[in-house]
C-alpha positions as CSV (number, residue, x, y, z in Angstrom):
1,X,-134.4,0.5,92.0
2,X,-134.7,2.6,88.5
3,X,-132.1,1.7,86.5
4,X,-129.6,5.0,85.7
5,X,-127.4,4.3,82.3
6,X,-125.1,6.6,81.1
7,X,-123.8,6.9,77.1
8,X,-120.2,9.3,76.9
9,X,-119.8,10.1,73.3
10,X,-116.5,12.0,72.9
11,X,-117.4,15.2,70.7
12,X,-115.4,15.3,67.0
13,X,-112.9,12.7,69.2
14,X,-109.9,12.4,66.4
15,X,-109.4,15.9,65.9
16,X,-110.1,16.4,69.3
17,X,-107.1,14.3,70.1
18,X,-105.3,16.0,67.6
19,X,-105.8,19.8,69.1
20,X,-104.8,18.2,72.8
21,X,-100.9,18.3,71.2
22,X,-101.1,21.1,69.2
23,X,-102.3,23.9,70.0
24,X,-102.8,25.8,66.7
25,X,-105.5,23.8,65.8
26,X,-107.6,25.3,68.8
27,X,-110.0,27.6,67.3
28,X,-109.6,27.6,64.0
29,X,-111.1,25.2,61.7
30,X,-109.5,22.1,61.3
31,X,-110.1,18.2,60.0
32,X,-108.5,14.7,60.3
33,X,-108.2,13.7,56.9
34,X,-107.4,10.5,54.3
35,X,-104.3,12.1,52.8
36,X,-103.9,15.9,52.9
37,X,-100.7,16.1,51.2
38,X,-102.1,14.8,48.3
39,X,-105.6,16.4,49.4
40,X,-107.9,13.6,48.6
41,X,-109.5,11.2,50.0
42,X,-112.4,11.8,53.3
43,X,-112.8,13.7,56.2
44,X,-112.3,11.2,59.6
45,X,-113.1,14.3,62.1
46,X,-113.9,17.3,61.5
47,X,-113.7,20.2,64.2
48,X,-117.1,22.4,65.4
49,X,-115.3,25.3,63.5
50,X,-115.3,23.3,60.6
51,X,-118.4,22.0,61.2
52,X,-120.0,25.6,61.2
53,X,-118.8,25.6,57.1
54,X,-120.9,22.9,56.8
55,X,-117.7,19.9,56.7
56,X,-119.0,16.6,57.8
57,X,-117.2,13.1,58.6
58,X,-117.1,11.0,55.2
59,X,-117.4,14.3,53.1
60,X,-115.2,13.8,50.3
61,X,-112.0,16.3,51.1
62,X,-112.2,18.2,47.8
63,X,-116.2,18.9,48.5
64,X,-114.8,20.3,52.2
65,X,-112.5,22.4,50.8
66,X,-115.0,24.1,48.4
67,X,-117.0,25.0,51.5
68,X,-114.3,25.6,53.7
69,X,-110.8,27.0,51.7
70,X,-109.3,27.8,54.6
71,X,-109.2,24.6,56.7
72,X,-106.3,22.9,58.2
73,X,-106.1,19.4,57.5
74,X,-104.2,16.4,59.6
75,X,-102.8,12.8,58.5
76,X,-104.7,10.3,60.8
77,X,-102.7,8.6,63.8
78,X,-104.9,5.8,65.3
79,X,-102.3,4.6,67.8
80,X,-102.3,8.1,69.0
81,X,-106.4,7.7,68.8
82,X,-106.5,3.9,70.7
83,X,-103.8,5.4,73.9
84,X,-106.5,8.5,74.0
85,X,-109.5,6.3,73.7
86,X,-107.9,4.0,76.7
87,X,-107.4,6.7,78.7
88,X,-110.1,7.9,78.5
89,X,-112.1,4.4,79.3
90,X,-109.9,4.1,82.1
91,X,-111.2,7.7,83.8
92,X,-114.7,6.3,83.1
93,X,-114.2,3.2,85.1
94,X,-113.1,5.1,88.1
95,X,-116.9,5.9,88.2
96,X,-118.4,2.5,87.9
97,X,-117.0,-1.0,87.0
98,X,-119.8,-1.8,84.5
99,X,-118.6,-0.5,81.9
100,X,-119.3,-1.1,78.2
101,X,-117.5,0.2,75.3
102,X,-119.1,0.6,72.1
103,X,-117.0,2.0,69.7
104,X,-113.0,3.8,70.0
105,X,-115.1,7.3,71.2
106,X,-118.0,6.1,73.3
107,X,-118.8,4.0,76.2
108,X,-122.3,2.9,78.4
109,X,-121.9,3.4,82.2
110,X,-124.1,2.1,84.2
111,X,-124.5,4.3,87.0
112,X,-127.0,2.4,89.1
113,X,-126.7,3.1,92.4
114,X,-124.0,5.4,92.3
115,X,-125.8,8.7,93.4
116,X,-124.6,8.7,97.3
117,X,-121.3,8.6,95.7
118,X,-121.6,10.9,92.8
119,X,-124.6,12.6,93.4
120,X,-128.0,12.8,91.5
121,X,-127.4,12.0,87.7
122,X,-127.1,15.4,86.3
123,X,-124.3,16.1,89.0
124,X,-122.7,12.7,88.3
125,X,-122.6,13.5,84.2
126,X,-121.1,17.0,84.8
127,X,-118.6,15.9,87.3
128,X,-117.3,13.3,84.5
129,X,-117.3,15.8,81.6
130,X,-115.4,18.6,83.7
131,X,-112.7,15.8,84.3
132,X,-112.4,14.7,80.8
133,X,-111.9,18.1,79.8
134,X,-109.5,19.1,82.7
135,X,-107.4,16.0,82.4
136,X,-107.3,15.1,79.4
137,X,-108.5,18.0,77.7
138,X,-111.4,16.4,75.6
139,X,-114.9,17.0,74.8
140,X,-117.9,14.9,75.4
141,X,-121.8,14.6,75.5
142,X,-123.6,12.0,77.7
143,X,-126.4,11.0,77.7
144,X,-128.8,9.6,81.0
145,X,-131.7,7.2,80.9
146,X,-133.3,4.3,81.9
147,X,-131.5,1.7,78.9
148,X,-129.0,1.8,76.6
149,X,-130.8,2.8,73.3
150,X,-132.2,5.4,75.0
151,X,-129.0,7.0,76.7
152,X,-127.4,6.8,73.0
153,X,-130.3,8.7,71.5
154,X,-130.2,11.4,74.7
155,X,-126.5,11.8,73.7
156,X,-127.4,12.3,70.2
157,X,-129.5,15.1,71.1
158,X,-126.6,17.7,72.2
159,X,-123.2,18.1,70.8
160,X,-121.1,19.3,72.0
161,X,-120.7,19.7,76.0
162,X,-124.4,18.1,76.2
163,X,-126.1,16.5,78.7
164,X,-129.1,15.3,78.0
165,X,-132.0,13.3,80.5
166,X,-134.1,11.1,77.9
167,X,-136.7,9.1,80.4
168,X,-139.2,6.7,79.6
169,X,-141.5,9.7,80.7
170,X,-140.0,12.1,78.4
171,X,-140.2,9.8,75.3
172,X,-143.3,11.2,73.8
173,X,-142.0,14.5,74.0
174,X,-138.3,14.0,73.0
175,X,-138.3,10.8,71.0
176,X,-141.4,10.7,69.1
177,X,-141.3,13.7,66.9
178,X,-137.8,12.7,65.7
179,X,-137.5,11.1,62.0
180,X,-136.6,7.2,61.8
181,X,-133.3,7.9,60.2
182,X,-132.0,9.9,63.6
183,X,-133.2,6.4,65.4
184,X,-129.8,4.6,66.6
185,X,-129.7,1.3,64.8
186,X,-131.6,2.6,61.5
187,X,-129.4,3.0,58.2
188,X,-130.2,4.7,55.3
189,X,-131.5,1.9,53.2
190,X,-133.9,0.9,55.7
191,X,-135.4,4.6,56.7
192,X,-136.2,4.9,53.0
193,X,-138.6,1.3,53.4
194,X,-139.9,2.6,56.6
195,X,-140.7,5.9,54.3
196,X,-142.2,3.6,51.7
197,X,-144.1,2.1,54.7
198,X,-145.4,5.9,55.1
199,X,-143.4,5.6,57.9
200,X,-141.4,9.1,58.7
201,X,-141.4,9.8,62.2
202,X,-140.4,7.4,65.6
203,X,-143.8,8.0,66.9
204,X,-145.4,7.1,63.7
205,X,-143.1,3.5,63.9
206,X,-144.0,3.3,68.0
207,X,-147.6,3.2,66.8
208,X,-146.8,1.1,63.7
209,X,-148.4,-3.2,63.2
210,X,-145.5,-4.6,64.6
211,X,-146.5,-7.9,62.7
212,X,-146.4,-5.6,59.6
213,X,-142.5,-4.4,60.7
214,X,-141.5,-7.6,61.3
215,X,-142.8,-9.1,57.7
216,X,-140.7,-6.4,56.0
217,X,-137.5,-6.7,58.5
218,X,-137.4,-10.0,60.0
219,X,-135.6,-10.4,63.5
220,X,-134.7,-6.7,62.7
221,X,-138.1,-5.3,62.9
222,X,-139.0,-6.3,66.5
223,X,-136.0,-4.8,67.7
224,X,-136.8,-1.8,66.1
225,X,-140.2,-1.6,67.2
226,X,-139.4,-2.1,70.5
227,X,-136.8,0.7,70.2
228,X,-138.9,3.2,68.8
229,X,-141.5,2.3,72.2
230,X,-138.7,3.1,74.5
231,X,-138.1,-0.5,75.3
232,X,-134.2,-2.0,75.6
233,X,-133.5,-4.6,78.1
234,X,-130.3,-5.2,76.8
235,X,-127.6,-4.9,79.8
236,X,-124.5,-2.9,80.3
237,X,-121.9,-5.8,79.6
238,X,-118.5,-4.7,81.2
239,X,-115.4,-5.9,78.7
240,X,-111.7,-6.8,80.4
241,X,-109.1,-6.3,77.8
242,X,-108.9,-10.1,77.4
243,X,-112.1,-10.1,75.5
244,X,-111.1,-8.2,72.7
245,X,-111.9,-10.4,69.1
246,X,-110.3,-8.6,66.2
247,X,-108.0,-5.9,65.5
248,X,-108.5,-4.6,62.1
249,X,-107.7,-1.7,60.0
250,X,-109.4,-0.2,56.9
251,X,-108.9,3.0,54.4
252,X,-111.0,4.6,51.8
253,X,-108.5,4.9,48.7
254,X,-108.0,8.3,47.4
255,X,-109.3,7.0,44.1
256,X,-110.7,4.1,42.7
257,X,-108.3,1.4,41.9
258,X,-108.4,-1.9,39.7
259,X,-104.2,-2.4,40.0
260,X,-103.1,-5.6,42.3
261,X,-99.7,-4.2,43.4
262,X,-100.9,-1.0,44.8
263,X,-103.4,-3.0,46.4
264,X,-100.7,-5.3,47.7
265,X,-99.2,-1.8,49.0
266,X,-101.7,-0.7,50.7
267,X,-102.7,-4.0,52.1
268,X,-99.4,-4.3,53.7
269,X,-99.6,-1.0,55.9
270,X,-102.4,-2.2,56.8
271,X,-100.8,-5.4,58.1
272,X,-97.8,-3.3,59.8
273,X,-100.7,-1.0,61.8
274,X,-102.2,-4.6,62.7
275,X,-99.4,-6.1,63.5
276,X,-97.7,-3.6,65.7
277,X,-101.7,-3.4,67.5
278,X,-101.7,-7.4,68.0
279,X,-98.2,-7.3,69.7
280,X,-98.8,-4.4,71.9
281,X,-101.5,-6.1,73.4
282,X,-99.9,-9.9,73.9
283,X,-102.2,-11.6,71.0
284,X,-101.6,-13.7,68.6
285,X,-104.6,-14.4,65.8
286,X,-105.3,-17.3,63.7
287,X,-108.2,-16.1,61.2
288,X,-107.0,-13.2,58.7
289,X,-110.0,-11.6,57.0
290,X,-109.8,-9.1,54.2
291,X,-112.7,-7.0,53.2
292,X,-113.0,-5.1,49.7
293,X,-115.9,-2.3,48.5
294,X,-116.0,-1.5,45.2
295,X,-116.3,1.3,43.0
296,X,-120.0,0.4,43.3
297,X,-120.4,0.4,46.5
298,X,-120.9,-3.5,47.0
299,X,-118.8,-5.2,49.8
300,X,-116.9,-8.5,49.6
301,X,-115.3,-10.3,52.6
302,X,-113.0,-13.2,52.7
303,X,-110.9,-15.4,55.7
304,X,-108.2,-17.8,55.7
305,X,-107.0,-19.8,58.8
306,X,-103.2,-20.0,60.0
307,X,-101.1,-20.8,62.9
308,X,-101.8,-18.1,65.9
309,X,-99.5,-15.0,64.6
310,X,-98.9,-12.1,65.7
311,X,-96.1,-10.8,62.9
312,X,-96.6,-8.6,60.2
313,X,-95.2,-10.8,57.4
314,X,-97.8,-13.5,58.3
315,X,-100.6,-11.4,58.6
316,X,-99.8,-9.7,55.3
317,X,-98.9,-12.7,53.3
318,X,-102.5,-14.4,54.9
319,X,-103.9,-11.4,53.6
320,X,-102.3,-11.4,49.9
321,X,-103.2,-14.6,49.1
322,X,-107.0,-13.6,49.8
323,X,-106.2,-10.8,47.7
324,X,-104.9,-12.6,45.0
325,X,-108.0,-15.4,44.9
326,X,-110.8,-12.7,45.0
327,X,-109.1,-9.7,42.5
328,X,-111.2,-8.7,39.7
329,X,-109.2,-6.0,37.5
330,X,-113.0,-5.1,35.6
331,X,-114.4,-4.3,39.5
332,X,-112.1,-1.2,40.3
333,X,-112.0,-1.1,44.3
334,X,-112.8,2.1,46.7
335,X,-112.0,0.7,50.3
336,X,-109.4,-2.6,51.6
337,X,-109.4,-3.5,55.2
338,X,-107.7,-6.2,56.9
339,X,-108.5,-7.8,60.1
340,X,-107.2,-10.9,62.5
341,X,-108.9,-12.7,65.0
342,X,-108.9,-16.0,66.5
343,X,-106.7,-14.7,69.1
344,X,-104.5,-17.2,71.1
345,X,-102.2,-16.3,73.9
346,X,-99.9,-19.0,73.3
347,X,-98.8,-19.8,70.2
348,X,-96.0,-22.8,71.5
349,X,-98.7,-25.0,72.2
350,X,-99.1,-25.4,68.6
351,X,-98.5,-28.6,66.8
352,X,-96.1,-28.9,63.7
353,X,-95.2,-31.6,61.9
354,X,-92.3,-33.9,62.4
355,X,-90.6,-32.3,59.2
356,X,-91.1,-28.7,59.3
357,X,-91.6,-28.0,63.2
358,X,-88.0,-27.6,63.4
359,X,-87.9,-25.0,60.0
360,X,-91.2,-23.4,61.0
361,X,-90.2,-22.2,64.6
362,X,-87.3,-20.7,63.5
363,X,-88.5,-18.4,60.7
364,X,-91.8,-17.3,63.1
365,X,-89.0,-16.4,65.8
366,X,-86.9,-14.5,63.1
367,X,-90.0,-12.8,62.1
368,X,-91.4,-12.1,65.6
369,X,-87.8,-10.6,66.4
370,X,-87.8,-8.8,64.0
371,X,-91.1,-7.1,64.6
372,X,-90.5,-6.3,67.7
373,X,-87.1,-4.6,67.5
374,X,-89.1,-2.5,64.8
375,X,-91.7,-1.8,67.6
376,X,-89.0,-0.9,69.8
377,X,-87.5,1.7,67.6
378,X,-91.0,3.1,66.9
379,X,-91.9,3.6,70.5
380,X,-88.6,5.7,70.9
381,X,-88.4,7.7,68.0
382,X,-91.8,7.7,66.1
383,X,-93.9,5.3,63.9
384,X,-92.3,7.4,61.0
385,X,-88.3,6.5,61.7
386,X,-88.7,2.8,60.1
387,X,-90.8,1.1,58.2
388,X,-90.7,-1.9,55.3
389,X,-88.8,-0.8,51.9
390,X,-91.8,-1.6,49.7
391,X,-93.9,1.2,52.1
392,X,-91.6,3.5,51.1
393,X,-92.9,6.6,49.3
394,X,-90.8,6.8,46.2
């Protein structure tokens, strides 16, 4: 039986979200952005209206407003963007149980099989994209092949409302004449080798030495070759929400920094977002990993181990004392993120010592209370009402 995989990519998704609770922002153009109020920072999602002024995701926001004056700009809300994003993977599973999700805004279906329930392919991809819009009242494009890389490249192909048939029959016709920097799994840095290479299209990298990719890529290079053949036997792995491995958060600072304390700021609403994730979903992490890119671009990350949290204060103090070993005031810093993993369901079965067990389980219940009566409040009233006196703008 021919394998039938499906890739929904959700069209513009954050904005997207953003125009399904307010209605003003429906045809007009309009962009999730860094920090509008203070309007800097980058564009998260821009709008096809926007789009159409030439605005683009990671466009710096002064360089979108110079092309569009007259867009509306929105203050990111990723908890409002994770509920969307599970509702939205919950819709897809009614249609198949193997169900893989690759990022917040795009998932592979594999559909194998399903076409005396669903119909033929076409008929199966339309029927999910009329019920994303009419339920939830979001955009998507899918794509339909035989394997995974190719079902992300067919979804590529038409945005938005697309559906798009990439076969291994259609490959030299759709595929090929593309250049290696559209290929899925190809970054900037290495379509500029491949160019070097005299490399500039995916058929010329199909018909490519592969012993000669693999010398200049490593592991890399086969995998590449193979995609740019058509060839991916990868499988659709279906995920159960037990398997998650890290909740992080990360933001691109409005400008360059090289002070400590606003790092320490920033660092800590990072933590609260984290925090308020980990708890929502029953997990408790022992592995705190901070991440910082520079003004130049190059990246640093750093862990520490600690008893399996799931409170803020932990999380950020883990994450300060990274901070603190690896800050460099002469290497001014662009981009912090924060992350925990390690994830352990039950932090009791932990062993203290003698001497501070007693100490110890007192303060993490404190915390832990704490936390959640702030969670509590949030729910009810909004992520806004209450928040930690150093977060507050002065």
């Amino acid at each position: 039986m021919q394998k039938v995989i499906f890739l929904v990519d959700m069209n513009a998704f954050f904005i997207s979200c953003e125009m399904t609770r307010n209605d003003s922002l429906v045809g007009i153009p309009a962009a999730v952005a860094g920090d509008p109020q203070r309007r800097s920072g980058i564009i998260l999602a821009a709008n096809y209206e926007a789009r159409a002024c030439g605005v683009r995701t990671a466009m710096v926001l002064h360089e979108a407003l110079k092309l569009c004056p007259k867009i509306t700009l929105v203050p990111p809300d990723h908890r409002f963007y994770e509920q969307k994003s599970k509702e939205v993977m919950e819709l897809l599973s009614n249609y198949t149980p193997i169900l893989e999700q690759n990022s917040i805004d795009e998932a592979w279906l594999d559909m194998t099989g399903a076409e005396g329930l669903f119909g033929k392919p076409v008929e199966a991809a339309k029927r999910i994209m009329d019920e994303l819009k009419d339920r939830l009242g979001l955009w998507c494009s899918i794509g339909i092949a035989e394997n995974k890389f190719l079902a992300k490249m067919a979804a590529e192909m038409k945005k938005p409302l697309g559906i798009t048939e990439l076969w291994e029959r259609d490959i030299s016709e759709k595929l090929w004449p593309l250049p290696v920097k559209e290929m899925y799994g190809i970054g900037g840095k290495t379509a500029e080798k491949l160019n070097r290479m005299g490399i500039h299209t995916i058929s010329e990298l199909a018909g490519f030495d592969i012993n000669l990719i693999v010398k200049a890529f490593g592991k890399s290079g086969n995998e590449i070759y193979l995609h740019a053949n058509g060839i991916d036997n990868s499988p659709v792995v279906a995920h159960k929400a037990g398997d998650m491995k890290s909740i992080g958060r990360s933001t691109t600072l409005p400008e360059d920094i090289s002070d400590i304390e606003r790092a320490k700021t920033v660092l800590m609403e990072l933590a609260d977002d984290i925090g308020m994730t980990t708890r929502r979903h029953g997990k408790k992490g022992r592995i705190v990993n901070v991440t910082l890119k520079y003004s130049d671009f190059q990246v640093v990350t750093r862990q520490t181990t600690i008893p399996a949290t799931c409170t803020t204060k932990d999380i950020y103090q883990a994450g300060c004392g990274l901070l603190e070993q690896n800050w460099d005031r002469s290497h001014p810093v662009r981009l912090i993120g924060i992350s925990l993993s390690g994830f352990h369901e039950d932090c009791s079965r932990d062993q203290l010592s003698f001497f501070d067990q007693m100490e110890d389980k007192v303060k993490n219940e404190k915390n832990e209370l704490i936390d959640k009566a702030m969670d509590k409040i949030r729910n009810k009233h909004g992520a806004e009402i209450i928040t930690f006196a150093a977060l507050v703008k002065k």
